[in-house]
C-alpha positions as CSV (number, residue, x, y, z in Angstrom):
1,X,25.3,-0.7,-5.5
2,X,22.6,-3.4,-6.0
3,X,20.5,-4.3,-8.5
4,X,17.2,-5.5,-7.9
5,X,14.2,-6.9,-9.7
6,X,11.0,-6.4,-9.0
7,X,8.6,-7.1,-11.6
8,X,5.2,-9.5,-11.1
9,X,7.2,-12.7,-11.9
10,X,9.2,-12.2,-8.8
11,X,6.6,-11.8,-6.3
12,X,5.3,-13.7,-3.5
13,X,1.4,-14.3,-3.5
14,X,0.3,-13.0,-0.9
15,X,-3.2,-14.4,0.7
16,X,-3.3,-13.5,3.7
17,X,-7.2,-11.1,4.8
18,X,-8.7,-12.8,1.1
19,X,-6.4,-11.8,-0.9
20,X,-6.2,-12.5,-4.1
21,X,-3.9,-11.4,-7.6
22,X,-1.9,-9.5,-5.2
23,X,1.7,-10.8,-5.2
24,X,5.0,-8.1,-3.1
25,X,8.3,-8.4,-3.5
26,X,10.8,-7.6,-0.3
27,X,13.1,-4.9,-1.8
28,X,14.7,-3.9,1.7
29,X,14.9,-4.2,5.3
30,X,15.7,-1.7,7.5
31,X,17.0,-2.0,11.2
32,X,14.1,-2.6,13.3
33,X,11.1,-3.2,12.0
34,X,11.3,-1.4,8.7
35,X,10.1,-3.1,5.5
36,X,10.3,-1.9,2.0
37,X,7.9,-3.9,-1.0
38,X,7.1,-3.7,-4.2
39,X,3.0,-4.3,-4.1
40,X,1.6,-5.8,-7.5
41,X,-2.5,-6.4,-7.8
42,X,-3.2,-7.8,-11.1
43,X,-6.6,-6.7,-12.6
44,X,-9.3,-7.6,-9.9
45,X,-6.5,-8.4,-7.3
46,X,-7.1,-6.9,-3.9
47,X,-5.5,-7.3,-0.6
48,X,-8.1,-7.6,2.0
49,X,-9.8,-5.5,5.0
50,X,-7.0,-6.5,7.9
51,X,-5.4,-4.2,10.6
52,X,-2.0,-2.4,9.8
53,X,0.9,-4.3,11.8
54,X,3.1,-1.2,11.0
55,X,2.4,2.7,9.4
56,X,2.8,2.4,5.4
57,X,3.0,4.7,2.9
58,X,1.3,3.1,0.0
59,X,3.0,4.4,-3.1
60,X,1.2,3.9,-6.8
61,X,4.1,3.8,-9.1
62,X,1.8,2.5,-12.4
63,X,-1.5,1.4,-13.0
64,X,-4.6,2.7,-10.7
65,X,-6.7,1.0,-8.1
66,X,-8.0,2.0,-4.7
67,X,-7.9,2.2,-0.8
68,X,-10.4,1.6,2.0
69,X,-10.1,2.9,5.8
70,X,-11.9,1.9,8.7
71,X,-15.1,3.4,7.3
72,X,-14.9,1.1,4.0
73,X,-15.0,3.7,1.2
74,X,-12.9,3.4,-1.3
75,X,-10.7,6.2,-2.2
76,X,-9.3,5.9,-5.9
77,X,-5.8,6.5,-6.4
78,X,-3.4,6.4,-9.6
79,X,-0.1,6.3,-10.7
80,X,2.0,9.5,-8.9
81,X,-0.7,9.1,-6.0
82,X,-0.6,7.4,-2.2
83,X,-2.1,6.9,1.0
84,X,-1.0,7.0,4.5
85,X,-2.2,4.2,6.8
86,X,-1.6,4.7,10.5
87,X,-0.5,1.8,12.6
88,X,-3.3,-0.5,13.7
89,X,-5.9,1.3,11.1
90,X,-8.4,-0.9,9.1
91,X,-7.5,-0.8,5.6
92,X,-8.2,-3.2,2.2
93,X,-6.4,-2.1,-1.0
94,X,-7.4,-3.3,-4.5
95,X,-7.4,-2.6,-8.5
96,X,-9.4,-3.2,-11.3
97,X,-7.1,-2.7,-14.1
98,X,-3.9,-3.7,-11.9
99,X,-1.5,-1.6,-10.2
100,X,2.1,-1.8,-9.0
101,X,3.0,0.3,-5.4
102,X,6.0,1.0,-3.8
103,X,4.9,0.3,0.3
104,X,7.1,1.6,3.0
105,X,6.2,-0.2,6.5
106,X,7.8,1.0,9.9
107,X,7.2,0.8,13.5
108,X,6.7,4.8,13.6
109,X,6.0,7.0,10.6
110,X,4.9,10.5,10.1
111,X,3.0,11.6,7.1
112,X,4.5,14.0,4.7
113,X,2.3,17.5,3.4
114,X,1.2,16.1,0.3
115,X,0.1,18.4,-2.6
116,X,-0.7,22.3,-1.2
117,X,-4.3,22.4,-2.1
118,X,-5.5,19.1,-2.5
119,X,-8.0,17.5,-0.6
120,X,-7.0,15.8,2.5
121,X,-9.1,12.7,3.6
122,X,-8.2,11.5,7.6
123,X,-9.5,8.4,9.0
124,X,-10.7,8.8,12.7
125,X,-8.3,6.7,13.5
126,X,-5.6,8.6,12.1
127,X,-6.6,12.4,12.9
């Protein structure tokens, strides 16, 4: 066992796409090109409109905020709530009261079923 931490203070800005108050922490790598991150946006932070290098599953673990797809509406989504991003889909993410999300980036990833009952929003890209 490891023990990792993961709070703000141990981010790594990033700035990439005109980002700003956004800051991830690396929490694992898996073979290939699999990522694992801790995502932090303080209040007003957002990570800018930029092509996904890999699928990610955008997890909110506390704190609300939003996504965009390749259409630019924003899609609001709070603690317990996620998005799937397809590889190669336009996407921005940001918060006005700050977030923290657990992302999961690989080469290939399927989404899961989600909430029976819940509206389901599908980029063109990723129908």
């Amino acid at each position: 066992m490891r023990l990792l931490s993961f709070g703000p203070e141990w981010g790594t800005p990033i700035r990439e796409y005109r980002s700003h108050q956004a800051s991830a922490v690396t929490l694992g790598s898996g073979q290939g090109e699999g990522h694992i991150y801790c995502v932090h946006l303080a209040a007003g932070g957002e990570i800018g409109a930029h092509e996904a290098g890999f699928a990610q599953l955008f997890l909110v673990v506390a704190g609300s905020g939003w996504v965009s797809g390749p259409d630019g509406v924003r899609e609001t989504l709070s603690e317990g709530q996620g998005a799937f991003i397809t590889r190669g889909e336009l996407h921005a993410k940001g918060s006005a009261s700050g977030l923290t999300a657990i992302m999961v980036q690989l080469t290939e990833l399927t989404a899961g079923g989600g909430v029976p009952g819940e509206p389901r929003r599908e980029s063109e890209q990723g129908a």
